[in-house]
C-alpha positions as CSV (number, residue, x, y, z in Angstrom):
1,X,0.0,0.0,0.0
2,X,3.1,2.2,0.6
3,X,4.2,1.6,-2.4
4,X,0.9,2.5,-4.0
5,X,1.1,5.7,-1.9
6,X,4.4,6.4,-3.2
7,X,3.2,6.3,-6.6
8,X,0.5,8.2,-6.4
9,X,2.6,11.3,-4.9
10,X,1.2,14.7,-5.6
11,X,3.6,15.0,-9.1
12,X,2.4,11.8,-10.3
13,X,-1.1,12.2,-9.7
14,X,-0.8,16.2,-11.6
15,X,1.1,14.4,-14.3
16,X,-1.5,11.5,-14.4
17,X,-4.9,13.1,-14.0
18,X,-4.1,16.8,-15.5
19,X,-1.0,16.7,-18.2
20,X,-1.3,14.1,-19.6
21,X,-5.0,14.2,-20.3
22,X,-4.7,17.8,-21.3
23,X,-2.2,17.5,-23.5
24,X,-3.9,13.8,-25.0
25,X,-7.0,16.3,-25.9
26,X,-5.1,19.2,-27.0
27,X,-3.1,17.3,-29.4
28,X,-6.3,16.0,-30.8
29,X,-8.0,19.4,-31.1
30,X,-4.9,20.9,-33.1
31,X,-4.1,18.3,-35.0
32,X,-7.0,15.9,-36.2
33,X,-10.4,17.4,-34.9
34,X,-11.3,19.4,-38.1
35,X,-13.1,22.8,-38.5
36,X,-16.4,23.4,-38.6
37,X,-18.5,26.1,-40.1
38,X,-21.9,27.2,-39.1
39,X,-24.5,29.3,-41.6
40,X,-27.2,31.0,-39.9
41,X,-30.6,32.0,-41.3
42,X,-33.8,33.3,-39.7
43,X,-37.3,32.9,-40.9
44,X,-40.7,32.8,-40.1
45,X,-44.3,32.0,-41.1
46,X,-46.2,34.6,-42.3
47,X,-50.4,33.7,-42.7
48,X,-52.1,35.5,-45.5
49,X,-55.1,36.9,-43.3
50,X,-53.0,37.6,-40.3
51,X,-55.2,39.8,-37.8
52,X,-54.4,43.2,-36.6
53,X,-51.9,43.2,-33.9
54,X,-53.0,43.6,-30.5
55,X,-52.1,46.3,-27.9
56,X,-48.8,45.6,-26.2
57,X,-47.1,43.1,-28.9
58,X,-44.5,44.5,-30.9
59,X,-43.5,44.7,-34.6
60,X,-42.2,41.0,-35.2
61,X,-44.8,39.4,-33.3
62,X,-47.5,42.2,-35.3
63,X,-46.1,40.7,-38.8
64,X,-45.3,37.5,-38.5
65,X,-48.2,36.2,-35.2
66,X,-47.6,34.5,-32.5
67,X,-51.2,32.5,-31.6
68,X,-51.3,28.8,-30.8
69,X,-52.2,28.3,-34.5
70,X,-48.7,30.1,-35.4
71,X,-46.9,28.0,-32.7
72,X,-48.0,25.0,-33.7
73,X,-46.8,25.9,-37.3
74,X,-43.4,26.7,-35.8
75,X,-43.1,24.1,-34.1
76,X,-44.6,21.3,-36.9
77,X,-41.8,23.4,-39.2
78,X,-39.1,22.9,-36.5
79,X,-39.6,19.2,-36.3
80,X,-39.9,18.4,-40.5
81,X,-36.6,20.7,-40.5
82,X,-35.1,17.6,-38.2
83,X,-36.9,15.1,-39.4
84,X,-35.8,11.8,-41.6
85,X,-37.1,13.5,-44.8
86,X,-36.0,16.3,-44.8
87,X,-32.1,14.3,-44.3
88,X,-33.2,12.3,-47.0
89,X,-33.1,15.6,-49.3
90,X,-30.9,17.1,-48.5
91,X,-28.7,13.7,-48.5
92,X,-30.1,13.3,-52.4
93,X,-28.6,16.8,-53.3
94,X,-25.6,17.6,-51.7
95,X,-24.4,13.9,-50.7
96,X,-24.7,14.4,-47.0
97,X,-22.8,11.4,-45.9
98,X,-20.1,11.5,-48.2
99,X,-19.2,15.4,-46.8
100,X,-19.7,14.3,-42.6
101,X,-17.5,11.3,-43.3
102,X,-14.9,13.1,-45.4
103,X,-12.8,14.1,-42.4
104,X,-10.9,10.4,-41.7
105,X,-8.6,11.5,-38.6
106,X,-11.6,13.3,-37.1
107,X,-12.7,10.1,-35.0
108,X,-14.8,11.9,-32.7
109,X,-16.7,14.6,-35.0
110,X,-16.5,12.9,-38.2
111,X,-19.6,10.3,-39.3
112,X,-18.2,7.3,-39.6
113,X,-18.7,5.7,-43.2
114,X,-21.0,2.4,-42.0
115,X,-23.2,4.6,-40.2
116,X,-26.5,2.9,-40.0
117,X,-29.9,5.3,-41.4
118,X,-30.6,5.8,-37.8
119,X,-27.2,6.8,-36.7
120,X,-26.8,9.0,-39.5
121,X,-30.2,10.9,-38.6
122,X,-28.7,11.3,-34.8
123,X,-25.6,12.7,-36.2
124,X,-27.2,15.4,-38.2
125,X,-29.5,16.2,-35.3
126,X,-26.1,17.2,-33.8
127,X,-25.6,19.4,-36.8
128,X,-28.5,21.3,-37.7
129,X,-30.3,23.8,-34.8
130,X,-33.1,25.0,-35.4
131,X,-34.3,27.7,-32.4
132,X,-38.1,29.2,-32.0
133,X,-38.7,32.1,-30.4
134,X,-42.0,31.8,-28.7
135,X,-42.8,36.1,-28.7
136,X,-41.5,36.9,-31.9
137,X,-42.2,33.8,-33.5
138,X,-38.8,33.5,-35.4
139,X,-37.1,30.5,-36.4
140,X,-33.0,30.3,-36.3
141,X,-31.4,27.7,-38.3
142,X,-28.0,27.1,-37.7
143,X,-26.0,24.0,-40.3
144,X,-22.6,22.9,-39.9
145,X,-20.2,21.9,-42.2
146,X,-16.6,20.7,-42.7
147,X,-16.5,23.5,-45.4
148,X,-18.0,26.7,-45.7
149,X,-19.8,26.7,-49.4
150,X,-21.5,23.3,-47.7
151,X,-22.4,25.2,-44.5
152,X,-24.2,27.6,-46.5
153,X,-25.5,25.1,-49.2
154,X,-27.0,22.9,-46.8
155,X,-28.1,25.8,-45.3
156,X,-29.8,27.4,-48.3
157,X,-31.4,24.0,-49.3
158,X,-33.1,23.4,-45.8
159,X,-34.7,26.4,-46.3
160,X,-35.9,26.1,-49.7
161,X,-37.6,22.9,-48.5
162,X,-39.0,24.3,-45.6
163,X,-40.8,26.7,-47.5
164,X,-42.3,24.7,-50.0
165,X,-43.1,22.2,-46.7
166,X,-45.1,24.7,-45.7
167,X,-46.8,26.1,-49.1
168,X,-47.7,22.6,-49.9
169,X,-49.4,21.6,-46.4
170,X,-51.3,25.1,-46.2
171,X,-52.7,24.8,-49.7
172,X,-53.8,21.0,-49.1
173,X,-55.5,22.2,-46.0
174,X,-57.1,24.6,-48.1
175,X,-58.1,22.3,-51.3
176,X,-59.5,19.8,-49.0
177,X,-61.7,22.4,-46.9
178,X,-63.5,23.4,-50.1
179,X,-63.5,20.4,-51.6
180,X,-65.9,19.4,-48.6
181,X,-67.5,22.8,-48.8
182,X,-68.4,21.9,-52.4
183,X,-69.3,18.5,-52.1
184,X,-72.1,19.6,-49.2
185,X,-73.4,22.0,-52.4
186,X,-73.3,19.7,-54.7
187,X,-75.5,17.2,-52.7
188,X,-77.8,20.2,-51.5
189,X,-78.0,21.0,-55.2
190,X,-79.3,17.6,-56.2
191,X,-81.5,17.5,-53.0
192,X,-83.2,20.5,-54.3
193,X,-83.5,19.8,-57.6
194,X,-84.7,15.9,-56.9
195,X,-87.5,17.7,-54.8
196,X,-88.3,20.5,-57.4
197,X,-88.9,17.7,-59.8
198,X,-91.4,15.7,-57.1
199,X,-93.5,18.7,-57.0
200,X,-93.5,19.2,-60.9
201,X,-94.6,15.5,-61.5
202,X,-97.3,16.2,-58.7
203,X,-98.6,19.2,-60.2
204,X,-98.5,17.7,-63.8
205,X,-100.1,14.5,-62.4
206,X,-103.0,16.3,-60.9
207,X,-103.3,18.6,-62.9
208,X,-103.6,21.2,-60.4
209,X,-100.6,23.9,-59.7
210,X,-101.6,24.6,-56.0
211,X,-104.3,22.3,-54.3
212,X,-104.6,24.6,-50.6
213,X,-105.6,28.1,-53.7
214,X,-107.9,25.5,-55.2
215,X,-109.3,24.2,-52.1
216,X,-109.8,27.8,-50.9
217,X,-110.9,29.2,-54.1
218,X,-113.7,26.3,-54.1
219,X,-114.9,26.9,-50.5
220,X,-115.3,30.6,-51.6
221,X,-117.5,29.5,-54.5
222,X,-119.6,27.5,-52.7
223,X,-119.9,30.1,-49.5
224,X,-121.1,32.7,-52.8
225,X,-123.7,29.7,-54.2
226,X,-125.3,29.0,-50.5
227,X,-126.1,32.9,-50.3
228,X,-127.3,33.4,-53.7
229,X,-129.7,30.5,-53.3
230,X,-130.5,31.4,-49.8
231,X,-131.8,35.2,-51.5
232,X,-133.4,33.2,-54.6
233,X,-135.6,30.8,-51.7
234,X,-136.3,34.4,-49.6
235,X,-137.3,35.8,-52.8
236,X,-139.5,32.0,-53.8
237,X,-141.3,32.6,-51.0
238,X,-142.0,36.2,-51.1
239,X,-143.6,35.5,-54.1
240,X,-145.5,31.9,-53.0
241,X,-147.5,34.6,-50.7
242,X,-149.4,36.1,-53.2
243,X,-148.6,34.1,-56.5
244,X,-150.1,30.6,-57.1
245,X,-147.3,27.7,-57.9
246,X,-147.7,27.4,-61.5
247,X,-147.5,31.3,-61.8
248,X,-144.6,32.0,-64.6
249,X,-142.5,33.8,-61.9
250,X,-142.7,31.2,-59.6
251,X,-141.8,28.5,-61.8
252,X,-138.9,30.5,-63.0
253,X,-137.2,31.4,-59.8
254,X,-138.1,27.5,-58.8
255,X,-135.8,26.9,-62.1
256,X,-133.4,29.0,-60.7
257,X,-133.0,27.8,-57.4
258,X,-132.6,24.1,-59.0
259,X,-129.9,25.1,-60.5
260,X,-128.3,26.9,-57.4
261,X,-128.7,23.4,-56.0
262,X,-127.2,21.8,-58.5
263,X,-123.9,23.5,-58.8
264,X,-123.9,24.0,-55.4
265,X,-123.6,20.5,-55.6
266,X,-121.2,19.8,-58.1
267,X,-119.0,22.5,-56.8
268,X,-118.5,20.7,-53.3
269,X,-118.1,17.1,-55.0
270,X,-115.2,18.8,-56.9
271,X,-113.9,20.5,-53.4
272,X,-114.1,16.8,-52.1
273,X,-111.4,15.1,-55.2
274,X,-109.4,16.1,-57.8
275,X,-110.1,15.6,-61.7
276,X,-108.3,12.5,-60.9
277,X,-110.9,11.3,-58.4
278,X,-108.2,11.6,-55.2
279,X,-109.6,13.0,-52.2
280,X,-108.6,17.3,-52.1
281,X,-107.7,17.1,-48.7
282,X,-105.1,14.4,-48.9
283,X,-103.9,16.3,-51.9
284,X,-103.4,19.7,-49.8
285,X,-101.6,17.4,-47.4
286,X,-99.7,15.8,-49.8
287,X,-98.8,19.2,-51.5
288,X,-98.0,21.2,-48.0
289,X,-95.6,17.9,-47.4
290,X,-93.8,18.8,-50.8
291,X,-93.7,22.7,-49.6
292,X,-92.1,22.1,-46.1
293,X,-89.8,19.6,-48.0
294,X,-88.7,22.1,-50.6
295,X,-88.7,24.9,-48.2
296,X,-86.0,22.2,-45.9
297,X,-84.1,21.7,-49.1
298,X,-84.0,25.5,-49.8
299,X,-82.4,26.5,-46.8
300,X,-80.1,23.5,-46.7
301,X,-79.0,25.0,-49.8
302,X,-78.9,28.4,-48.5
303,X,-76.3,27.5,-45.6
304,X,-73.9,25.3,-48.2
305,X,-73.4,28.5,-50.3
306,X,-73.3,30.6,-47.3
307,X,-70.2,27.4,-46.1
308,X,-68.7,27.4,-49.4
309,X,-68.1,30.8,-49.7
310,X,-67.2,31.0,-45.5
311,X,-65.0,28.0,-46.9
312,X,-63.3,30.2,-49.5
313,X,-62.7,32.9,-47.4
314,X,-61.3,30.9,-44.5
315,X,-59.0,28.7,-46.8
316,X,-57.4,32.4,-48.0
317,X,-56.8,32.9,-44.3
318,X,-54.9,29.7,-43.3
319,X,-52.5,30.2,-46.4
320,X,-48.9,30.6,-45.3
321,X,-45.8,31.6,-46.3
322,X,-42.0,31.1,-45.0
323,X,-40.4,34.8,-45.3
324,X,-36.8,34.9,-45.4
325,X,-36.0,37.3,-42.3
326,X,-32.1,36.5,-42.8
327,X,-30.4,34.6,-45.9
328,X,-28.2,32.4,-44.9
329,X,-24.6,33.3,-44.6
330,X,-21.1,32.5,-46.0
331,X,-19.0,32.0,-42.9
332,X,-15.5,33.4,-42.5
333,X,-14.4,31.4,-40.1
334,X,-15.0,28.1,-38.1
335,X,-17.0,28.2,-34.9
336,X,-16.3,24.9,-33.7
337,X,-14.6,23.1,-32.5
338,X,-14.0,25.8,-29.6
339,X,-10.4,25.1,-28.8
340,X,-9.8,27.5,-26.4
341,X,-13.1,26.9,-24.7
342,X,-12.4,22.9,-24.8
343,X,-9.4,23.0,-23.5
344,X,-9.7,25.4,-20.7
345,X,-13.5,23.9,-19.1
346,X,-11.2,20.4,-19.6
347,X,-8.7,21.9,-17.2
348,X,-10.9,22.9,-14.9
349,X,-12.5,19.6,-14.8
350,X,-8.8,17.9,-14.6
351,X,-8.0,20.3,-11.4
352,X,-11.2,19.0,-9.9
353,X,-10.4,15.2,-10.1
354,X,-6.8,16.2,-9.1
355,X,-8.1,18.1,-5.8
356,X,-10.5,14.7,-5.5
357,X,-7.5,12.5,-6.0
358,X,-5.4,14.5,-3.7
359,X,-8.0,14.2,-0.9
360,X,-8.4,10.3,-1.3
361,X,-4.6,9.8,-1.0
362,X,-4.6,12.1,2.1
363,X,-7.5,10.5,3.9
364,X,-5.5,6.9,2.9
365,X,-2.3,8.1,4.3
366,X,-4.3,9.2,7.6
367,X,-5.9,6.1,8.3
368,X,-2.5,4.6,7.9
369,X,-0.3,6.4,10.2
């Protein structure tokens, strides 16, 4: 144990737990970890009917929303920018795997060439940022690459994609929305016309254009006939008082009255049936049927033209747009790795383990004496 002790002396241990390590790591960094280069773009999604800003949000938020509905779009953008199709892209066009692999001595950065799909997706993760700010409602991409053109290419291409991501899903919303809108017409259009046709066939089969006018105009006819024969029987027997029966008056206004009666009477047979021998009142009924029917059908077809065009004006609405806020850029010079930042937060942590170390051998050598 002495021994041990003696080997893990206060020199050792620093040249053990801090030099070496530090110097392992910054020998990597300066010699085979290879530079990387970030483009940075800003965008953000822009609705065609955006509302009027309300009081207290500022210019950004005002132009570009920041509702639940422009969240969500942020965030479904922020997602399909990470996503496995979106690698698959930009993998197609600029040969993804080839550039992250490119770098051979790079064995911690670098992709490694038998990557499988998954690891390859986790990898670019670990490349490509994509930030959302919740108040503004801006999105910062951020791409790495080995080279600069590349950084900015890939860059470039993400959002190219992105914006015709969201083009694409905002205009299917909106072609499926009045699709629907005009398939409700269409069927309210045939439900009106189907019905239109019932009540021609049942005026044309009846041969009567409204039964309730006809019914009315009869009962008006025969209300006029009961009063005129009422005066001619007043008048029949005005005369019976001082005439005798076969008197050429009487028999006349007994003519008359005869034929009172009978059209009185033909007149309420033909308010009882139609010329087609069907009973008047089921025929009102059967007509008033056809009227609240059409009158159903009319406003269904009302409200479908009234949806389609609420349809029409909503789908405008929910159109978006990705507006460029900032193009991406050529960088100058790498950002990563961050040498001096590495190396130094790596001392600090070696000083730690050293102090830990030191304290272990201490507390050893205590218990021993």
């Amino acid at each position: 144990m002495k021994r041990v002790l003696v080997w893990l002396s206060p020199r050792n241990l620093r040249i053990g737990l801090i030099a070496i390590p530090w110097l392992a790591a910054a020998a990597y960094l300066h010699l085979f970890a290879a530079d990387r280069y970030v483009s940075e773009s800003i965008v953000a999604i822009r609705s065609e009917g955006q509302q009027a800003m309300p009081i207290g949000m500022d210019a950004l938020s005002a132009l570009f929303g920041s509702t639940a509905a422009s969240r969500e779009d942020q965030h479904m953008l922020a997602a399909h920018i990470l996503s496995m199709d979106m690698l698959r892209q930009l993998d197609e066009r600029l040969d993804l795997r080839e550039h992250f692999s490119r770098p051979r001595l790079d064995f911690v950065f670098a992709l490694d060439e038998d990557a499988t799909q998954e690891e390859f997706l986790e990898y670019y993760r670990k490349r490509v940022e994509v930030k959302v700010d919740p108040e503004s409602g801006l999105l910062t991409i951020r791409t790495q690459g080995f080279t600069p053109e590349l950084a900015q290419d890939i860059n470039r291409l993400v959002v190219e994609i992105s914006e015709r991501f969201i083009n694409e899903s905002s205009h299917r919303l909106a072609r499926d929305q009045m699709r629907f809108a005009e398939g409700e017409l269409q069927k309210a259009r045939e439900a009106l016309d189907e019905v239109r046709s019932r009540l021609t066939e049942f005026q044309r089969k009846h041969g009567v254009l409204d039964p309730s006018a006809q019914a009315m105009a009869n009962t008006g006819l025969t209300a006029e006939l009961q009063a005129a024969l009422a005066r001619q029987e007043a008048e029949l027997k005005a005369l019976l008082a001082y005439l005798n029966d076969d008197a050429p008056q009487v028999q006349a206004l007994e003519a008359q009255i005869a034929g009172l009666r009978a059209q009185l009477e033909t007149e309420r047979l033909r308010g009882l049936t139609s010329d087609e021998g069907t009973s008047l009142n089921v025929l009102v009924g059967d007509y008033q049927e056809l009227l609240a029917e059409l009158e159903f059908v009319q406003d269904a077809y009302r409200g479908a033209l009234t949806a389609l065009e609420t349809a029409r004006i909503e789908s405008t609405r929910k159109l978006k747009s990705l507006v460029l806020v900032e193009s991406p850029a050529l960088p100058e010079s790498a950002e990563y790795p961050r040498r001096a930042y590495v190396l130094f937060a790596l001392l600090m942590g070696l000083l730690l383990v050293y102090g830990i170390g030191r304290l272990i051998v201490a507390t050893i050598e205590d218990h021993l004496e």
